[in-house]
C-alpha positions as CSV (number, residue, x, y, z in Angstrom):
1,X,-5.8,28.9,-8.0
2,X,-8.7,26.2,-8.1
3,X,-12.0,27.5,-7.1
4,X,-13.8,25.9,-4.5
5,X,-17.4,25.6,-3.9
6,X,-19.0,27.0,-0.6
7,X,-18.6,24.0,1.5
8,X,-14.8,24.1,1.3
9,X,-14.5,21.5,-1.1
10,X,-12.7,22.2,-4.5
11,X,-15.5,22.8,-7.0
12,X,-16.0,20.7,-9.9
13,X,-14.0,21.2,-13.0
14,X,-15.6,23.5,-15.6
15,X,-15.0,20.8,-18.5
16,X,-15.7,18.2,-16.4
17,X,-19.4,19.0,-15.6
18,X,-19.9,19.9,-18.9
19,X,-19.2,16.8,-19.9
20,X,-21.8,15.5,-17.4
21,X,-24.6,17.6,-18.6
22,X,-23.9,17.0,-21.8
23,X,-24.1,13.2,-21.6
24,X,-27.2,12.9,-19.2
25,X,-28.5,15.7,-22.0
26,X,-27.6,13.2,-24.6
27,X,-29.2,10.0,-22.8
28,X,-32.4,11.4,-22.2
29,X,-33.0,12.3,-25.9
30,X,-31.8,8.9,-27.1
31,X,-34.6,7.3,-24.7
32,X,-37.6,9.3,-25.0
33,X,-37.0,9.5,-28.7
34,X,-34.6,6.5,-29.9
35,X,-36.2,6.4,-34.0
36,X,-36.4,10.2,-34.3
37,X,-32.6,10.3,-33.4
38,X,-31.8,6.8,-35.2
39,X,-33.4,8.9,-38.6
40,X,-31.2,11.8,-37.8
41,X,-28.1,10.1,-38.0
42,X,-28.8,8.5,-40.5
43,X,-29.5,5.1,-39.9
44,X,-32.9,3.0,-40.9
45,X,-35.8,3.2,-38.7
46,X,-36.2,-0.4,-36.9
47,X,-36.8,-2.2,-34.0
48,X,-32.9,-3.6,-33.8
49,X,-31.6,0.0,-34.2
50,X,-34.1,1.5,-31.4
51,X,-33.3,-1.0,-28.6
52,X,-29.8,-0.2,-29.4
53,X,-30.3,3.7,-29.3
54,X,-32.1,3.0,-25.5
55,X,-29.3,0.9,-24.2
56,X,-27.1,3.8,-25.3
57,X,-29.2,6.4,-23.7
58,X,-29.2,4.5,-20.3
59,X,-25.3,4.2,-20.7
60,X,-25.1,8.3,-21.5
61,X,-27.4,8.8,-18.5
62,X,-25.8,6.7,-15.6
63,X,-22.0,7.7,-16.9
64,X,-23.4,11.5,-16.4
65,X,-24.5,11.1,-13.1
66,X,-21.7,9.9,-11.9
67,X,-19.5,12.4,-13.5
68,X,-21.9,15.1,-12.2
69,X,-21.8,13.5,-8.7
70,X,-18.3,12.6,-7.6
71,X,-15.6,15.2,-6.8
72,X,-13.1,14.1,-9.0
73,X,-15.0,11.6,-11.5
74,X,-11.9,10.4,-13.6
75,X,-13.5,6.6,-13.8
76,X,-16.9,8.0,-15.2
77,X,-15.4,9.6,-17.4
78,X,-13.0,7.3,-19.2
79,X,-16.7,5.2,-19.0
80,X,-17.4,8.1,-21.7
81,X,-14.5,7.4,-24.2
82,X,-15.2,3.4,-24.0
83,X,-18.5,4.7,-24.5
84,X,-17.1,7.0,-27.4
85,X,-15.5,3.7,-29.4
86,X,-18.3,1.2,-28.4
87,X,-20.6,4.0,-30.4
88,X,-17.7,4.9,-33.3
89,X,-17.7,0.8,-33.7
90,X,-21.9,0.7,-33.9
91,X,-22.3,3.7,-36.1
92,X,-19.4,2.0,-38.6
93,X,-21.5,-0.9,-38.7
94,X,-24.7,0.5,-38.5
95,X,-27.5,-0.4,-41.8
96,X,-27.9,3.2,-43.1
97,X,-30.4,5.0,-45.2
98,X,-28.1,8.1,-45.3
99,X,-24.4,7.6,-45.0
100,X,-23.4,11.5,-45.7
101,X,-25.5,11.6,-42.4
102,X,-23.9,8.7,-40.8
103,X,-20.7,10.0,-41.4
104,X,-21.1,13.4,-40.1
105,X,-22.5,11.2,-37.0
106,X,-19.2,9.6,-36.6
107,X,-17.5,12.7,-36.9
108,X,-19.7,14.3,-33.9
109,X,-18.6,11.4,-32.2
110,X,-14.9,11.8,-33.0
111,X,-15.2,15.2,-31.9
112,X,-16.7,14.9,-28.3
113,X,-14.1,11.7,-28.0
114,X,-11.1,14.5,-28.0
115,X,-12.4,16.3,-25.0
116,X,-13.7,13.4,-23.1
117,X,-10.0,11.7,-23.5
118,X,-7.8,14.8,-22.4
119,X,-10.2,15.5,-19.4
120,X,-9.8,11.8,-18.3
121,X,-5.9,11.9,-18.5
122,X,-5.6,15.4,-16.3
123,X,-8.0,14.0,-14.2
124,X,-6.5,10.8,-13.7
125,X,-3.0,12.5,-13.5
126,X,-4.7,14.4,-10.8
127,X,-5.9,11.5,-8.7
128,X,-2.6,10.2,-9.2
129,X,-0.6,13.6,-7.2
130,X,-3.6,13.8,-4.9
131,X,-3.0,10.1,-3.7
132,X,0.4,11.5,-1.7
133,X,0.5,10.2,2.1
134,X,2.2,12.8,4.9
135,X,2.7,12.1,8.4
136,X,4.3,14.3,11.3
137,X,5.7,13.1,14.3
138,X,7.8,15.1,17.1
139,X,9.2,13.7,20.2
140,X,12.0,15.9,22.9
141,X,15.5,13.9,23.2
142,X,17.5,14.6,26.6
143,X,20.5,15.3,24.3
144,X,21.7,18.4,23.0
145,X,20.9,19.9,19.1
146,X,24.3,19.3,17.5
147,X,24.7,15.6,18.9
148,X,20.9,14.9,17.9
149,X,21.4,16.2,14.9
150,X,25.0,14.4,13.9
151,X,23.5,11.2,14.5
152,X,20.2,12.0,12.4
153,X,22.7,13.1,9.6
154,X,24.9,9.7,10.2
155,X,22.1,7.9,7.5
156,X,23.6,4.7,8.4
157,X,22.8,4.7,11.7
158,X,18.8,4.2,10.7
159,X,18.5,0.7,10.2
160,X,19.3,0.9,14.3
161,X,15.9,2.7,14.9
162,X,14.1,2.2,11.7
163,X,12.7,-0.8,11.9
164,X,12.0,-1.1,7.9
165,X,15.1,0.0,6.7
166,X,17.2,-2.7,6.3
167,X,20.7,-0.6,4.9
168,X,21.5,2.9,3.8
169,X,24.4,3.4,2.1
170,X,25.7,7.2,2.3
171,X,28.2,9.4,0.2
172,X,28.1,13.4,1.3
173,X,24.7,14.1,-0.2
174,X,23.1,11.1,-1.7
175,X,22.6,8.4,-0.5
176,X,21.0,4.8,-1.4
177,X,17.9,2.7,1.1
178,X,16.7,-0.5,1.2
179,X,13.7,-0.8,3.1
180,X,11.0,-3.2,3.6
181,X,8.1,-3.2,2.4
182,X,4.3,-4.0,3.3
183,X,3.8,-7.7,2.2
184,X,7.5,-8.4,2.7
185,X,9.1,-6.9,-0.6
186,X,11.9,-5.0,-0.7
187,X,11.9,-1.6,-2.1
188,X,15.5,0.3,-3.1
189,X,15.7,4.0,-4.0
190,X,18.3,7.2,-3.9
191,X,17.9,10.1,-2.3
192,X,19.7,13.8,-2.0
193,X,20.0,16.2,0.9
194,X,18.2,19.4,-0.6
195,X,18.5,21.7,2.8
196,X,21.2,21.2,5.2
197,X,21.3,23.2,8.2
198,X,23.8,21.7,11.2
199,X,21.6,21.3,14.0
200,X,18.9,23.2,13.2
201,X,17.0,21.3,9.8
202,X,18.0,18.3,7.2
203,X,15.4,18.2,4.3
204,X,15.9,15.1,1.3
205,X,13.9,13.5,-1.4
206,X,14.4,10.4,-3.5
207,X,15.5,10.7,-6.4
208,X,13.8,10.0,-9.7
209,X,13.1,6.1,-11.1
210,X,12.9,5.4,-7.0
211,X,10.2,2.1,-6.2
212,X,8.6,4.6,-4.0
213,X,8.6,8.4,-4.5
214,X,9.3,9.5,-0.9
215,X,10.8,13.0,0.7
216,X,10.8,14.5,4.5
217,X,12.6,17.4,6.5
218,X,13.3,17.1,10.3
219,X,14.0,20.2,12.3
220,X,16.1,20.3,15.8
221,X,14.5,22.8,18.1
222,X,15.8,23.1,21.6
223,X,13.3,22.4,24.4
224,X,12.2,24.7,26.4
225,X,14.0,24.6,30.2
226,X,17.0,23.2,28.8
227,X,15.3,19.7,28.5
228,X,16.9,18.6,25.4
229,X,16.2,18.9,22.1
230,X,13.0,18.3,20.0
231,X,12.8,16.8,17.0
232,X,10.0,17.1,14.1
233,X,9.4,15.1,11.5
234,X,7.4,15.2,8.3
235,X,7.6,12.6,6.0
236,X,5.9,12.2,2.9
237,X,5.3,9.2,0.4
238,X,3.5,8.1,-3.1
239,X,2.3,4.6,-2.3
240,X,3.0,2.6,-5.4
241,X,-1.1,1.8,-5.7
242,X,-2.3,5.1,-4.5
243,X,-4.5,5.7,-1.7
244,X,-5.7,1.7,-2.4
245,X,-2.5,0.9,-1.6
246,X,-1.9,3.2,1.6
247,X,-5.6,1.9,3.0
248,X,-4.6,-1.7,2.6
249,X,-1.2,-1.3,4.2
250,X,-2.8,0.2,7.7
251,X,-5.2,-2.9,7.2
252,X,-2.1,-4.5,7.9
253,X,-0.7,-2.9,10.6
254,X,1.7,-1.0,8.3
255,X,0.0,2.6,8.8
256,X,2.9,5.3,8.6
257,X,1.8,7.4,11.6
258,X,2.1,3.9,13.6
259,X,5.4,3.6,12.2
260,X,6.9,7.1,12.5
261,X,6.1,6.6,16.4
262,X,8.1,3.4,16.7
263,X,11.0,4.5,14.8
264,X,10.9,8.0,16.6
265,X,10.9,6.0,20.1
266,X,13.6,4.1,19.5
267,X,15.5,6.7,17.8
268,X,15.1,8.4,21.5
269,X,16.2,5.1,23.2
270,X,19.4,4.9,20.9
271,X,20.9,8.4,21.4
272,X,19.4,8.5,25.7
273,X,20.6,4.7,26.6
274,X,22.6,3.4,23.6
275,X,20.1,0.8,22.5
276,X,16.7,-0.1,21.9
277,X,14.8,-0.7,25.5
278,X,12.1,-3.6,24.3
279,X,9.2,-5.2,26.7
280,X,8.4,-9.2,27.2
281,X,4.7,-8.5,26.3
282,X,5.5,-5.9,22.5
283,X,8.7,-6.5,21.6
284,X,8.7,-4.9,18.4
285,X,6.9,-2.1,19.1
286,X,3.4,-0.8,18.4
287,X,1.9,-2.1,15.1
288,X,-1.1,-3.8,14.4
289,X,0.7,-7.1,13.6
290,X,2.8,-7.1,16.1
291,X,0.1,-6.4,18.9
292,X,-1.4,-9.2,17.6
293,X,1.3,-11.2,18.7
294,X,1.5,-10.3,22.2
295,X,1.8,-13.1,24.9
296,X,2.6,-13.2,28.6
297,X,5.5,-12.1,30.3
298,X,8.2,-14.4,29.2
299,X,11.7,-13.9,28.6
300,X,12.9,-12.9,25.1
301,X,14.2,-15.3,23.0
302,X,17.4,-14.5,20.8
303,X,15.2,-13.8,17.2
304,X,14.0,-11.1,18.5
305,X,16.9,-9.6,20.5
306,X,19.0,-10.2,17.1
């Protein structure tokens, strides 16, 4: 279990901030005494070699700092293994006075590189599992559990409700989408039904090699005073650029909350009425885009009812 510091938040990694310490540790030395360190490495005792050793130390400094200070500093600290080869490269090239001292220099080196390379790559593995996007929706449908649920379980029937899936493509438990999109690619993937449960739950994920690593469950409760049936949603999703990508796509209008609404509404529409119930001034729905778009009250033209 991680530990966690007393404000909730997870603490700092114990290799990580050692790390830190270690470089600010490292950059003060080499700028308060830049020929005293330049002599114990081996290396001759000049002007060219101590402006060197202080550009170092205020690279070891500021790279510490922001190891020490962010929560999860995987950028700082591959900053340390560029740092690492930038100082393998100098110490190679480096006019020495002692090279048995030089080398055990570069062996130093070599030896904090290790560390400084396996903490960036869990870290950065870390980020990349942290940067998952989950959104629940539930709304109540005035039809009963097992009809709600046989047309949830229908896949084909979400391109009729889902306004970015353009085609599923079903075969007992796996199944293959095409949906759009933010930006107006197309993304493809399989899925498999992992928990099936006739009108009470349906849980799936994507399968593996999928554009976009996604997997939800939906549940079919009945609604209290015999008012239908409500269904809850969770979906989840890796955005292909991390949490980058998922902050630019609700820039856009694209955020999945918005879209889990929309989809759930007209999913209710479908199954109550038989089809989607659209207005003059949002035909589409509720995204950013599209309310961007509004106009007067006119009537609607045949793109959009198509």
């Amino acid at each position: 279990m991680a530990a966690h510091e007393g404000n909730g938040r997870p603490a700092k990694d114990v290799v990580a901030r050692g790390l830190g310490w270690f470089s600010v540790a490292l950059g003060a030395a080499q700028l308060a005494a830049p020929r005293r360190l330049a002599r114990l490495i081996g290396v001759k005792d000049n002007d060219e070699h101590s402006v060197a050793m202080r550009a170092v130390g205020v690279r070891e400094v500021a790279t510490g700092v922001g190891i020490l200070a962010r929560p999860r500093p995987a950028g700082w600290l591959w900053g340390r293994v560029i740092g690492d080869a930038i100082d393998l490269a100098l110490l190679a090239k480096a006019d020495t006075k002692d090279r048995g001292r030089t080398v055990a220099a570069i062996a130093a080196v070599a030896g904090v590189t290790v560390p400084d390379v396996l903490e960036s790559t869990r870290l950065t593995r870390s980020n990349d599992e942290s940067s998952e996007v989950s959104v629940s929706k539930t709304i109540t449908v005035r039809k009963p559990a097992q009809e709600v649920y046989g047309f949830w379980r229908e896949f084909e029937n979400f391109p009729r409700f889902m306004a970015h899936v353009e085609s599923v493509s079903a075969m007992r438990r796996r199944s293959h989408w095409v949906a759009k999109a933010p930006g107006g690619t197309t993304v493809e993937w399989d899925a498999e039904i992992v928990d099936d449960q006739p009108a009470v739950a349906i849980s799936w994920r994507s399968l593996p090699e999928a554009d976009v690593a996604n997997w939800g469950t939906v549940r079919f409760v009945p609604a209290p005073g015999d008012r239908g049936t409500e269904v809850h949603v969770t979906l989840g999703y890796r955005p292909p650029a991390g949490m980058v990508g998922a902050t630019i796509a609700k820039l856009f209008g694209e955020e999945p909350a918005t879209q889990l609404a929309d989809d759930l509404r007209r999913f209710k529409q479908v199954l109550e009425t038989g089809e989607v119930i659209v207005s003059e001034g949002s035909p589409r729905g509720h995204e950013l885009r599209q309310q961007l778009k509004q106009r007067p009250a006119q009537p609607i033209g045949d793109e959009v009812t198509a």
